[in-house]
SELOVO-422144 format. One line per 10 residues: for each residue x, y, z of C-alpha. Coordinates in Angstrom, 1 decimal. Layout:
BEGIN
X,Y,Z ~ ...
***
This chain:
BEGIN
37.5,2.2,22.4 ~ 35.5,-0.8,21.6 ~ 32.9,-2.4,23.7 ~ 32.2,-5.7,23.6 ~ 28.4,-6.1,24.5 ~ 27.0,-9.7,24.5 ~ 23.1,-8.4,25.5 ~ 21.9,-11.0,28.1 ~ 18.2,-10.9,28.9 ~ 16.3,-8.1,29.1
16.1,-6.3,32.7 ~ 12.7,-5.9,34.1 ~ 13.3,-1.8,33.9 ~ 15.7,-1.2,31.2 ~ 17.9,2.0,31.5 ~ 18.2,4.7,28.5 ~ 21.8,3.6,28.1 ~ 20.5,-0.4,27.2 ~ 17.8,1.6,25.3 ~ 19.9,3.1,23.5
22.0,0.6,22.4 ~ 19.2,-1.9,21.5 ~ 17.9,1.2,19.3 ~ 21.5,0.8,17.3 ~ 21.6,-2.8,17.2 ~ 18.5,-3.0,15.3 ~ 19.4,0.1,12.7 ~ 22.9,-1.7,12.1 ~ 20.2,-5.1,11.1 ~ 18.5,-2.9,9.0
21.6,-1.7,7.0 ~ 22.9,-5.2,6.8 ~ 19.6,-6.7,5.3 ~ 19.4,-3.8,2.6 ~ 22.9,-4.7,1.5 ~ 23.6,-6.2,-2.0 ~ 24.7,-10.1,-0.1 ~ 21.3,-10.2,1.8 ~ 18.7,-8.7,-0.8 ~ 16.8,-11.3,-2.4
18.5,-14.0,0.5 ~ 15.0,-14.2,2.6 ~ 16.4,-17.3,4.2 ~ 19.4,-15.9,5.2 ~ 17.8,-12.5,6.2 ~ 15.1,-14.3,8.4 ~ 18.2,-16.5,9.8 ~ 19.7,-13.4,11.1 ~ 16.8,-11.1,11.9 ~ 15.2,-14.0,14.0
18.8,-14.7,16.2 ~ 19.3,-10.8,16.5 ~ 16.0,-10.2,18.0 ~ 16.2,-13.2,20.0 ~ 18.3,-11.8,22.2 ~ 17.5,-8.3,22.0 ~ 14.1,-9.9,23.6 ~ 15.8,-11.2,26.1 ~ 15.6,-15.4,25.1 ~ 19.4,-16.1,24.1
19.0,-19.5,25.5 ~ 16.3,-20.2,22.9 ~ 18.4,-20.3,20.1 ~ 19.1,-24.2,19.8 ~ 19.3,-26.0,16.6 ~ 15.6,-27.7,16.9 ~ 14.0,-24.6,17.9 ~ 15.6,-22.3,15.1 ~ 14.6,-25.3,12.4 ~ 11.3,-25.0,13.3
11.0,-21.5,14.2 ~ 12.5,-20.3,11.0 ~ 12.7,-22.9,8.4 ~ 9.2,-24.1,8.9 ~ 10.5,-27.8,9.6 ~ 8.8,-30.3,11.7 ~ 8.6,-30.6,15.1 ~ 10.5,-33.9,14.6 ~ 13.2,-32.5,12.8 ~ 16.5,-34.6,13.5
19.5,-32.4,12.9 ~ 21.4,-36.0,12.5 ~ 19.5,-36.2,9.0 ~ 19.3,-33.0,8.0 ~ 22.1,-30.4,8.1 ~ 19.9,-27.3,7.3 ~ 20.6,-25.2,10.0 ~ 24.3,-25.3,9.9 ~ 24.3,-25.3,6.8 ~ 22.5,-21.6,6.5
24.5,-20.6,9.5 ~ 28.1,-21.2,8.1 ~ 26.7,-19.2,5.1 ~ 25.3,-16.5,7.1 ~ 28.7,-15.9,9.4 ~ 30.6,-15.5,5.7 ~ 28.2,-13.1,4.6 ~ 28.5,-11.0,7.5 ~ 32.3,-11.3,7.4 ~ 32.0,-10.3,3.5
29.8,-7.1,4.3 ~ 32.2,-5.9,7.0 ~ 35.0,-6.6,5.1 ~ 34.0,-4.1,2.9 ~ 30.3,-2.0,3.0 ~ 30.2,-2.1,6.4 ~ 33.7,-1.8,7.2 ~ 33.1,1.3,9.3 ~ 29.7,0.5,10.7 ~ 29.2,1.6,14.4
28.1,-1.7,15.0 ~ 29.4,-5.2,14.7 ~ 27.1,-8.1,14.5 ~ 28.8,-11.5,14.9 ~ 28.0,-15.2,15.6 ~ 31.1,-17.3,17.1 ~ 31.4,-20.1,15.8 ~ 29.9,-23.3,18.0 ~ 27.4,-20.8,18.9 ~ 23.8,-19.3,17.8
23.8,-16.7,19.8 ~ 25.0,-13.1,18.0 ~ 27.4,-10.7,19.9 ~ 27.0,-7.0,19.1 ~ 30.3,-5.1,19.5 ~ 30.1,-1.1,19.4 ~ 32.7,0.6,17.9 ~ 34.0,4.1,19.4 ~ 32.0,3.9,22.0 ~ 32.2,5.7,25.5
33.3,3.4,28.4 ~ 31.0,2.4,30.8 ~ 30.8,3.3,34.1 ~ 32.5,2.4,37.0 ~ 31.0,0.4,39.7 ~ 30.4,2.7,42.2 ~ 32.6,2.6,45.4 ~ 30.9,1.7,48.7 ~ 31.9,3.8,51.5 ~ 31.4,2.1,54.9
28.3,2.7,57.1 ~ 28.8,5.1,59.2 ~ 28.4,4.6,63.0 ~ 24.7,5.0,64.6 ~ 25.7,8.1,66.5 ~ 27.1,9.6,63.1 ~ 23.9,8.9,61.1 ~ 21.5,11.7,59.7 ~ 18.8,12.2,61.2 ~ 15.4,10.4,59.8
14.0,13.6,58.6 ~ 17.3,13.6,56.5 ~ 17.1,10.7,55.1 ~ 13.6,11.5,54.1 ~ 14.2,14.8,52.4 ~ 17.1,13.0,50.7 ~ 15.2,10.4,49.5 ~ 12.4,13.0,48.1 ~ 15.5,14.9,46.1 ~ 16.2,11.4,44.7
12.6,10.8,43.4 ~ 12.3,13.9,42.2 ~ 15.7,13.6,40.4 ~ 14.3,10.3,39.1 ~ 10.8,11.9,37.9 ~ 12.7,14.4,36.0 ~ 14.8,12.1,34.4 ~ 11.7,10.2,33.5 ~ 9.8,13.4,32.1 ~ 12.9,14.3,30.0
13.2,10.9,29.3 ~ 9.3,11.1,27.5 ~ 9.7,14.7,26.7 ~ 12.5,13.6,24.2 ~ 11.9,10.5,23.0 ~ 10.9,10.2,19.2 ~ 7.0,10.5,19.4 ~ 4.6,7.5,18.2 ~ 4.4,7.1,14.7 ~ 0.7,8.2,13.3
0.7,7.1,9.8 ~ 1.7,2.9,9.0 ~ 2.3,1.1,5.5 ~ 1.8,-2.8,6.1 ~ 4.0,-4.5,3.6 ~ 3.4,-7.8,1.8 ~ 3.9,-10.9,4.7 ~ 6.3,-13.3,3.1 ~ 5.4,-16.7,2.3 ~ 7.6,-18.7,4.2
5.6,-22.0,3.0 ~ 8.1,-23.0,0.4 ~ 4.4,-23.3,-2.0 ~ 4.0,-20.5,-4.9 ~ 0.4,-21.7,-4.5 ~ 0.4,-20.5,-0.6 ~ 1.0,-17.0,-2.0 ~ -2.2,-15.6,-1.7 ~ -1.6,-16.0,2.1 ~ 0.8,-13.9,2.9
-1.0,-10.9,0.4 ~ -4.6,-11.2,2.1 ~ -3.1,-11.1,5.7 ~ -1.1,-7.9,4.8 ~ -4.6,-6.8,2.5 ~ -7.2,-7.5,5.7 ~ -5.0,-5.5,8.2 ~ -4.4,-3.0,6.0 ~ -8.3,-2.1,5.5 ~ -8.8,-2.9,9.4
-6.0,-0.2,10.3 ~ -7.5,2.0,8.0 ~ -10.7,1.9,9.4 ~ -9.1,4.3,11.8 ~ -10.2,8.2,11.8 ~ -7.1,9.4,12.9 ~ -4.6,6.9,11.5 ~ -2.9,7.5,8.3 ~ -2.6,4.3,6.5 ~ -0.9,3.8,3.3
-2.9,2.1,0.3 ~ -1.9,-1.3,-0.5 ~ -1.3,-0.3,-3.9 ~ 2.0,1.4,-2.9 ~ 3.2,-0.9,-0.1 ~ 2.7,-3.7,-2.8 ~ 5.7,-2.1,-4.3 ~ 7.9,-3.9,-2.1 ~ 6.9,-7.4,-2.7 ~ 9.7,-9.3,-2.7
12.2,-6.6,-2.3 ~ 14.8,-6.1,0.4 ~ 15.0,-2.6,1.0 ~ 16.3,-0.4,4.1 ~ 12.9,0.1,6.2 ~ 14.0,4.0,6.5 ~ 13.8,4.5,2.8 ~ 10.7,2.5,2.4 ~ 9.3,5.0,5.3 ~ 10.3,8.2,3.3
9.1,6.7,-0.1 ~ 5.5,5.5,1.6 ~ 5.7,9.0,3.7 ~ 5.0,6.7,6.3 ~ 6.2,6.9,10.0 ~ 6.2,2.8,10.9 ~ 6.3,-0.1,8.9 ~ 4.2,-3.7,9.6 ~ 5.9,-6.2,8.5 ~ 5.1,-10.3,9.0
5.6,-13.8,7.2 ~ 3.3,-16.5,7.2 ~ 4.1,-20.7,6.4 ~ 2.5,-23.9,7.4 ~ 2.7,-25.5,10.4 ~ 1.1,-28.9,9.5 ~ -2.4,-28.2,9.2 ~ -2.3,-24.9,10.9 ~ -0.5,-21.6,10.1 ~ 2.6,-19.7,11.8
2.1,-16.1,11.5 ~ 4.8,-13.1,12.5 ~ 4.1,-9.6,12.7 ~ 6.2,-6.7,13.5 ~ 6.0,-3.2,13.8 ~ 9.0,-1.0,12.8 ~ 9.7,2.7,13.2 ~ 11.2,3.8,9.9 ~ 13.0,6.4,11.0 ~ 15.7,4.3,12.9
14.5,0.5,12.3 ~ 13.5,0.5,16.0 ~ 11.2,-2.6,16.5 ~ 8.2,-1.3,18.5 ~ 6.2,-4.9,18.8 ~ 6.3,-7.8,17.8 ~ 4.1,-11.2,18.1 ~ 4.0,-14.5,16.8 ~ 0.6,-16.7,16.3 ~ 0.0,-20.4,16.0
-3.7,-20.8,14.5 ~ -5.9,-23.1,12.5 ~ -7.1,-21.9,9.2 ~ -10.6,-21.3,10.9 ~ -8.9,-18.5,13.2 ~ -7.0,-16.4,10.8 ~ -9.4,-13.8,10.5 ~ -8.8,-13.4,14.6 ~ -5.3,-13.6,13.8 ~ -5.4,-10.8,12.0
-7.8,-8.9,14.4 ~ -5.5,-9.6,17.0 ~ -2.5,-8.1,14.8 ~ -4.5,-4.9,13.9 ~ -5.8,-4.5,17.3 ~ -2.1,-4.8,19.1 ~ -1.0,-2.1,16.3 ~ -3.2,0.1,17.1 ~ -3.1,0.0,21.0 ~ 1.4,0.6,20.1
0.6,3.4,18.3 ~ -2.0,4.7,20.3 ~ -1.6,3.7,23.9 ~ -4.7,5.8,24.8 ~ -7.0,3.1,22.2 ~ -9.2,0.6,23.8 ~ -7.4,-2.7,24.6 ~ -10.2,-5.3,24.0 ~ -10.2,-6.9,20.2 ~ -12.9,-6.2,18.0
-14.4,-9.9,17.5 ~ -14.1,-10.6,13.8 ~ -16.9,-11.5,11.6 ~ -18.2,-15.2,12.2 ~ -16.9,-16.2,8.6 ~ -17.0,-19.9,7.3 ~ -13.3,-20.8,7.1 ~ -13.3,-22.3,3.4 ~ -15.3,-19.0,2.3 ~ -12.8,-16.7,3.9
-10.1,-19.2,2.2 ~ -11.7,-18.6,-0.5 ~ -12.0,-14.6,-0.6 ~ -8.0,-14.7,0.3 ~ -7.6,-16.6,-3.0 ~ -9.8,-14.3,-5.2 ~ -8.2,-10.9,-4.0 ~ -5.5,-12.4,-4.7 ~ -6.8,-13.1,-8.6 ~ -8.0,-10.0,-8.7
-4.9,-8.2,-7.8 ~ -3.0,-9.9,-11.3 ~ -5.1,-7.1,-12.9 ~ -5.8,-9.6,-16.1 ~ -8.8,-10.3,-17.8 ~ -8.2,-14.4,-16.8 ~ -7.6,-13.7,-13.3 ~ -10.6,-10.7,-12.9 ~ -13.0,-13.3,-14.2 ~ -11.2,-16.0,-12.1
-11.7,-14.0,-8.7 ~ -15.6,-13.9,-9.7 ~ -15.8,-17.4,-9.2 ~ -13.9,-17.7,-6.5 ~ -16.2,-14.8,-4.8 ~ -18.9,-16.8,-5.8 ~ -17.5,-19.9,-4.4 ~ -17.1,-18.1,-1.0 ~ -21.0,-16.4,-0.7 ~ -22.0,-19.9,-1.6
-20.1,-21.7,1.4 ~ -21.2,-18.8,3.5 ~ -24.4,-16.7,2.6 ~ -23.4,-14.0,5.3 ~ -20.1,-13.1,4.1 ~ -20.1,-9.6,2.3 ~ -17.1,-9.0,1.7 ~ -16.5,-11.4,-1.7 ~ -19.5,-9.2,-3.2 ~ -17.8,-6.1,-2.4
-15.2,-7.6,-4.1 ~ -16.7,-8.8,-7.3 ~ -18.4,-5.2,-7.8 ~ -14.3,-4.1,-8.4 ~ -14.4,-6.7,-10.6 ~ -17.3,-6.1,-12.7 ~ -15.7,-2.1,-12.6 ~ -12.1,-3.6,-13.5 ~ -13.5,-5.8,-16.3 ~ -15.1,-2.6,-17.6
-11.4,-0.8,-17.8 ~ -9.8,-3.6,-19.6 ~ -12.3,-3.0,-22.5 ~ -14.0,-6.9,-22.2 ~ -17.7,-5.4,-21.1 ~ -19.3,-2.4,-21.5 ~ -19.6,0.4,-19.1 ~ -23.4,-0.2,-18.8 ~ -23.1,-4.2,-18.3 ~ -20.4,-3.7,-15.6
-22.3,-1.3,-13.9 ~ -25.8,-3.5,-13.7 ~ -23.5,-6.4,-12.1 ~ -21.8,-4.5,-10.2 ~ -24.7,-2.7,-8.3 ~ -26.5,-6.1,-7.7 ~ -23.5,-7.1,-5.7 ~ -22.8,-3.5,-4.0 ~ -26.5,-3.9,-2.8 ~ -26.0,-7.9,-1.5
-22.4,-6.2,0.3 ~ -24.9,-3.7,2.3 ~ -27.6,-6.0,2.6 ~ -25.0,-7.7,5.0 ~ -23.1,-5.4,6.2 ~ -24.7,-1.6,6.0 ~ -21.5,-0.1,7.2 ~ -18.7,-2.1,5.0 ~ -17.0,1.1,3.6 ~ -15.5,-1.0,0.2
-19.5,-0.5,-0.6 ~ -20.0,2.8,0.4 ~ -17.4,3.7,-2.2 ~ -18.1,1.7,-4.8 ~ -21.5,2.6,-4.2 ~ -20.8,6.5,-4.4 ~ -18.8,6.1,-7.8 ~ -21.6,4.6,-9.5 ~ -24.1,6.7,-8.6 ~ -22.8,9.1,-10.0
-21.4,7.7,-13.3 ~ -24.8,5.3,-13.6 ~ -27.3,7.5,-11.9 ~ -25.6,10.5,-12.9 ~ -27.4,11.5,-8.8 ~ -24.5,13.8,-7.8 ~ -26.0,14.7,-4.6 ~ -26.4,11.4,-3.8 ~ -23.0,10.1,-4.5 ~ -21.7,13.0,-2.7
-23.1,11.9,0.0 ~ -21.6,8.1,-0.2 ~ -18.2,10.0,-0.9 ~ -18.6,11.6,2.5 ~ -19.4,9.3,4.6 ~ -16.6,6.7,3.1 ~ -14.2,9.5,4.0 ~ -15.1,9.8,7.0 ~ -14.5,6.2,8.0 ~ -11.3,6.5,8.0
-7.7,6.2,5.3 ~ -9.4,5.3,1.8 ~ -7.0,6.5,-0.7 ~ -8.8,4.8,-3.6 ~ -12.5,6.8,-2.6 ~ -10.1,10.1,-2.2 ~ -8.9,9.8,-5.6 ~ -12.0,8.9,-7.2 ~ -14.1,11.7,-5.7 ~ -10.9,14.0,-6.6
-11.8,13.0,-10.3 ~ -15.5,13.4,-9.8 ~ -14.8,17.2,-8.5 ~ -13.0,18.0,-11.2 ~ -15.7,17.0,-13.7 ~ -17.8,19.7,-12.1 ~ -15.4,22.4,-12.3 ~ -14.4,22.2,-8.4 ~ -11.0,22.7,-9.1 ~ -9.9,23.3,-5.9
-11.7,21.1,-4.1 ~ -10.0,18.3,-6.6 ~ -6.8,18.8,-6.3 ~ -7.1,18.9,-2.8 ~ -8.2,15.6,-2.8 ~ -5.8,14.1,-5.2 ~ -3.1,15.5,-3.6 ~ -4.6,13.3,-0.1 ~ -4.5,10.2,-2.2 ~ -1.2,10.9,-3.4
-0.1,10.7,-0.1 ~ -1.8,7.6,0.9 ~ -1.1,6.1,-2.1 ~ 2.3,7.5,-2.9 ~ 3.7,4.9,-5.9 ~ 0.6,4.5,-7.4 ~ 0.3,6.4,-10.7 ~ -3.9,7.0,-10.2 ~ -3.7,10.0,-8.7 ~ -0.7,11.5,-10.4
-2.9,10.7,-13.4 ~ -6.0,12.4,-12.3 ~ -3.6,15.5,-11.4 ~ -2.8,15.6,-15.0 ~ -6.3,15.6,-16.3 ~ -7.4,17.7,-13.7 ~ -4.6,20.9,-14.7 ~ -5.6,20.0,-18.6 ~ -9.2,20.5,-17.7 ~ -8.5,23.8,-15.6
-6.7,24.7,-19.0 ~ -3.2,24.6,-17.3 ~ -1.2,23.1,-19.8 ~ 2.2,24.2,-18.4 ~ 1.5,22.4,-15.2 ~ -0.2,19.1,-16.9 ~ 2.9,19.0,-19.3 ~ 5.1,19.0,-16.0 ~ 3.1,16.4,-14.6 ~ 2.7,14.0,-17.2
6.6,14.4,-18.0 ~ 7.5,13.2,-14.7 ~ 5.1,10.0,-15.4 ~ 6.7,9.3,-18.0 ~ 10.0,9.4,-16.8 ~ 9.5,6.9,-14.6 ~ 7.1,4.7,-16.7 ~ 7.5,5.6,-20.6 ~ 4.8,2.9,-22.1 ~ 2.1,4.1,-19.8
-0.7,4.2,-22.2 ~ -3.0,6.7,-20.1 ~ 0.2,9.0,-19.6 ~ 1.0,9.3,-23.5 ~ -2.9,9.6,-24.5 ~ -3.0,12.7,-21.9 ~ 1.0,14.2,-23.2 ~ -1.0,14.1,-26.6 ~ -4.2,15.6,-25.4 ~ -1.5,18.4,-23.9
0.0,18.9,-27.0 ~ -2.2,19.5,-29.2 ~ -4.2,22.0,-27.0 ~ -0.8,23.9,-26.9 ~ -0.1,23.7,-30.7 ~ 2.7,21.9,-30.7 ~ 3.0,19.9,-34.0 ~ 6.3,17.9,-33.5 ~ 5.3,16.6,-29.7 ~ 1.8,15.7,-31.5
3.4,14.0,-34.1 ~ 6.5,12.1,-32.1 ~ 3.7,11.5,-29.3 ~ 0.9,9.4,-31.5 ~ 3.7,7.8,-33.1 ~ 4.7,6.2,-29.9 ~ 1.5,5.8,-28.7 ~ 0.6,3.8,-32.0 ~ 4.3,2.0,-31.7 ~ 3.6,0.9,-28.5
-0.1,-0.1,-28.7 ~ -0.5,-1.4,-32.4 ~ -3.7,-3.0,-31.3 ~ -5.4,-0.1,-29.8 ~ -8.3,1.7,-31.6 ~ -7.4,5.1,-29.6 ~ -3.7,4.8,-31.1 ~ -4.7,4.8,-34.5 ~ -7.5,7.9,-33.0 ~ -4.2,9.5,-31.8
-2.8,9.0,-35.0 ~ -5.4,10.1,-37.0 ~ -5.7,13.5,-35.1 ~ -1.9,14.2,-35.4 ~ -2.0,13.8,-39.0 ~ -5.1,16.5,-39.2 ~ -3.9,19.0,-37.0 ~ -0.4,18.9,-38.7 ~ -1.7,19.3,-42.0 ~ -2.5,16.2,-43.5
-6.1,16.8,-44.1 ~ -6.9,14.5,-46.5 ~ -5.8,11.6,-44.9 ~ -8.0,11.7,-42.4 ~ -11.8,10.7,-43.7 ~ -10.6,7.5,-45.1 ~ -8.6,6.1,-42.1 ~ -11.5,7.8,-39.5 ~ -14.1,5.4,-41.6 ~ -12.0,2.3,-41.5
-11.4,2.9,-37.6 ~ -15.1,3.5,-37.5 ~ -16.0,0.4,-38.9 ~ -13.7,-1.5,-36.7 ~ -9.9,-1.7,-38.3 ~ -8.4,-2.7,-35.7 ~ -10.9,-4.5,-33.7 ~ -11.9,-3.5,-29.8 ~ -13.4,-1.0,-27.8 ~ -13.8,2.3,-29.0
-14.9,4.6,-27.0 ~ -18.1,6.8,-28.0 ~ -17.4,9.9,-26.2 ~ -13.9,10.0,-28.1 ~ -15.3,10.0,-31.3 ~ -18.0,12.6,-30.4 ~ -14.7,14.5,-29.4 ~ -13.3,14.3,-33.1 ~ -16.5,15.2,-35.0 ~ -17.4,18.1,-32.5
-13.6,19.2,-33.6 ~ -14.1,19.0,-37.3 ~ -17.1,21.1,-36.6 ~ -20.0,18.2,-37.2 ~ -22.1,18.9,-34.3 ~ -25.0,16.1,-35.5 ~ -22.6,13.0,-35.6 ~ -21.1,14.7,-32.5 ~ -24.5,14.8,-30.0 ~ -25.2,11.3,-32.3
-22.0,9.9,-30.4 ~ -22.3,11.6,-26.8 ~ -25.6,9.9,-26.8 ~ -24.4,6.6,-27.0 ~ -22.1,6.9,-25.0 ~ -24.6,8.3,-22.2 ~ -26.2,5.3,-23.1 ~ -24.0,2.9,-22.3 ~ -23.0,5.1,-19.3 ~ -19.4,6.1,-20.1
-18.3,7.5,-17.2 ~ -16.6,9.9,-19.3 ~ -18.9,11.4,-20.9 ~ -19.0,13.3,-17.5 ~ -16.3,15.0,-18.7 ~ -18.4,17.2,-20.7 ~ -18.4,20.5,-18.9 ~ -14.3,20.5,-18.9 ~ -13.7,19.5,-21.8 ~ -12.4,21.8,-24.5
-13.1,19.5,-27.7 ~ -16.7,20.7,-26.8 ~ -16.1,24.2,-26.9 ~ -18.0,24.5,-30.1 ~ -20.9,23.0,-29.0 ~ -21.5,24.8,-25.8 ~ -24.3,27.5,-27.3 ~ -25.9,24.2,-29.0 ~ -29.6,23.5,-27.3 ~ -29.0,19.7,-27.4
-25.7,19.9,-25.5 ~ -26.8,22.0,-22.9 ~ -30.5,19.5,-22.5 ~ -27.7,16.5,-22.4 ~ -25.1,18.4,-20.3 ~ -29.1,18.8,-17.7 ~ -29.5,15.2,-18.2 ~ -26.1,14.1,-16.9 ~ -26.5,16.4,-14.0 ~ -24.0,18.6,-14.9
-25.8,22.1,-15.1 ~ -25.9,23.6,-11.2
***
């Protein structure tokens, strides 16, 4: 039987039947918006979620031409449908896509979702579904003598409420419980201006490290909800991907001078919208914007959190502008743009002394710029701590700081304790996937296996796309001398990204600790394929052709690489590696010294590290292995 349900406004006490049926309505959306006909459509899938959820809210009569141009196509409030057609326009479009879609994907749907035409208002119709029921039938009143008595009436009226509170209880008792762990994704820019981008990403950034700020909320890393930039995908399978339990979602577009800003919060495992808010702000009040947002998230997901909104810090519009647009640089993960979001940080701490943040910030930078080989290890680090120490000048608590903070302590100071310490109390402020991985890595160089891969494995799950952790797995089974596992690891990697230059540096590391010749050989040979213009390929390649028995060809090409064919950062401790294997122990402890020198962080490596075997008896290698801190 098919019920035709056209949801008016929202009682003030919905029953679990209208529950119910909202539940579906919004998990048929979901399916239609992951389809092939809406995915990359965001006009047309904002068109439709926007109408849909009008109603479901209860404010059909708000969907009008004017007020749907400038609700959801950012247009002016002086928009004159007379001139411009957009609106019907994207709605004739939007009623043949639907019809296409359940013409064939969603032919047998449980749910219809249709708009009439001459009307902007959807209708839901429910396929197979039960009838409902019958009014029921009023008997007449009975006459006064026939009535029960009041004591009656009362005991009936107690069975009632007590039928009613157990109704309610089951009601509770049943209901899906409250997500604990969230993913915000990217907002969308709804501007229409590539250069607005950066909007969209630092809302989505900022809530993201105020949610995570929560002890007992699980919040996935940016890295991996970042994924889904610019994708249409079904909310339940970016839940189970992201191992997370709801889903924030928002856009964000100009509204003259000021901003519009949407945010809702979705429970993955049936597309159930849970909250939802829209914000008209000036610039100058974004950061309470997105106070407000992290606030009301927390308050759905907890209902027992405090309800008053943490004030935001008293940041200078144009510097937080300006921080929006350097995370956003930094993000690009380029040289250009690394060194582009420094002066943008600096830009922002010059509008506004008190802001920390942009120092945090350009102490990842310093650290990034040291990972894409343009400064040394030792420069990086010196920059970096000046601004870590400006960060907690400001702000002793900022927990960006603490971590940064605790990483180079350790792999500048070489203070372990210390930066054990900062590890600890970063952790403990909350879901940092980032510190969890790092300090997974920094266990393992002291042997605490265990401990790492416990670690790891947390920021796997926070940060379950990103390949940092899966790549510290790796390292970490090589340096417990468990090849099978590493070689099971890194395979996987690679499946999924082949040209991954750490992945094939550690499958070659793998195979020539197990002996295997052809995977050495076929391994540097990509490697050197796919990164002509690296000195480690031509490394790689140099050590598969003396482990495979070409001997003699390696002095020659190890001097030219040595004296900088091809040009570019090579790293000390990997050359120390290679003499240490050919048995030169001087030219070895020659090279682990520079590169304790320029503080290599990983030369901290040393005690795991099987090209050192050798050396381990040697008197300067255990007085350097003391210097690093590595000797309990």
């Amino acid at each position: 039987m098919n019920l035709n349900l056209n949801l008016g406004p929202m009682r003030q006490k919905a029953n679990g039947a209208e529950f119910v049926k909202h539940t579906e309505v919004r998990a048929q959306l979901q399916r239609i918006l992951a389809s092939p006909g809406f995915q990359g459509a965001n006009r047309r899938a904002r068109l439709l979620r926007y109408l849909v959820e009008e109603v479901l809210q209860g404010r059909p009569d708000s969907l009008k031409e004017l007020v749907i141009a400038t609700e959801v196509f950012e247009r002016a409030p002086d928009y004159d449908p007379q001139v411009d057609s957009l609106v019907r326009v994207e709605m004739g479009r939007l009623r043949s896509r639907l019809q296409e879609y359940y013409g064939q994907a969603g032919a047998s749907e449980p749910v219809l979702i249709e708009i009439p035409k001459g009307s902007y208002r959807p209708t839901f119709v429910f396929r197979d579904a039960v009838a409902e029921m019958p009014e029921p039938v009023t008997e007449p009143e009975p006459a006064a003598k026939h009535r029960l008595p009041a004591w009656r009436w009362t005991g009936a009226a107690i069975v009632t409420l007590a039928v009613a509170a157990t109704g309610l209880w089951l009601l509770r008792s049943t209901a899906p419980p409250l997500p604990r762990s969230i993913a915000v994704l990217p907002f969308l820019n709804l501007s229409g201006d590539p250069a607005s981008e950066y909007l969209g990403d630092g809302i989505s950034e900022e809530v993201t490290e105020s949610l995570a700020q929560s002890a007992d909320l699980r919040v996935v890393a940016r890295t991996s909800a970042f994924q889904y930039k610019g994708k249409s995908a079904d909310i339940r399978e970016v839940g189970r991907k992201l191992g997370a339990r709801a889903i924030l979602e928002g856009s964000v577009g100009r509204r003259g001078d000021g901003l519009h800003v949407v945010a809702q919060l979705i429970r993955a495992s049936d597309g159930y919208h849970l909250w939802s808010e829209a914000y008209d702000a000036g610039a100058a009040e974004l950061p309470s914007v997105e106070a407000r947002i992290g606030q009301a998230v927390r308050e759905k997901l907890d209902p027992l959190a405090p309800g008053t909104v943490t004030p935001p810090p008293n940041e200078d519009p144009e510097a937080h502008d300006l921080y929006l647009r350097a995370a956003y640089e930094f993000n690009l993960r380029t040289v250009a743009s690394t060194r582009h979001a420094i002066e943008l940080s600096q830009q922002a701490v010059h509008k506004d002394s008190s802001y920390a943040q942009p120092y945090v910030l350009m102490g990842s930078c310093e650290s990034q710029l040291s990972t894409l080989f343009v400064e040394s290890p030792r420069e990086a680090s010196e920059h970096a701590r000046q601004d870590i120490s400006s960060a907690l000048r400001l702000d002793p608590s900022n927990s960006g700081a603490h971590g940064l903070l605790a990483m180079l302590t350790y792999t500048d100071d070489w203070d372990w304790p210390r930066a054990e310490h900062e590890f600890r109390a970063t952790l403990a402020s909350g879901s940092h996937g980032s510190a969890e991985n790092i300090y997974g890595w920094c266990l393992m160089t002291r042997g605490r296996f265990a401990e790492s891969r416990r670690h790891l494995q947390i920021a796997s799950e926070l940060d379950p796309l990103s390949l940092g952790p899966q790549l510290n797995m790796v390292e970490e089974a090589i340096a417990e001398r468990d090849y099978a596992e590493a070689r099971r690891k890194v395979n996987r990697i690679l499946e999924a990204s082949p040209t991954n230059f750490v992945a094939l540096v550690l499958a070659g590391s793998i195979a020539l600790y197990q002996g295997d010749c052809p995977a050495i050989v076929s391994g540097s040979q990509k490697l050197l394929t796919t990164f002509p213009q690296s000195p480690y390929a031509h490394i790689s390649a140099l050590t598969a052709d003396g482990f495979c028995g070409h001997e003699e060809r390696v002095a020659p090409e190890f001097k030219e690489i040595l004296s900088g064919h091809p040009p570019g950062y090579l790293s000390p401790y990997t050359v120390a590696m290679i003499y240490s294997v050919r048995g030169d122990n001087d030219q070895a402890m020659a090279y682990l010294q520079k590169a304790a020198d320029v503080r290599e962080p990983t030369i901290l490596m040393l005690k795991v590290e099987r090209a050192f075997d050798r050396m381990r008896q040697d008197a300067r290698f255990r007085a350097l292995e003391r210097q690093l801190g590595l000797l309990d």
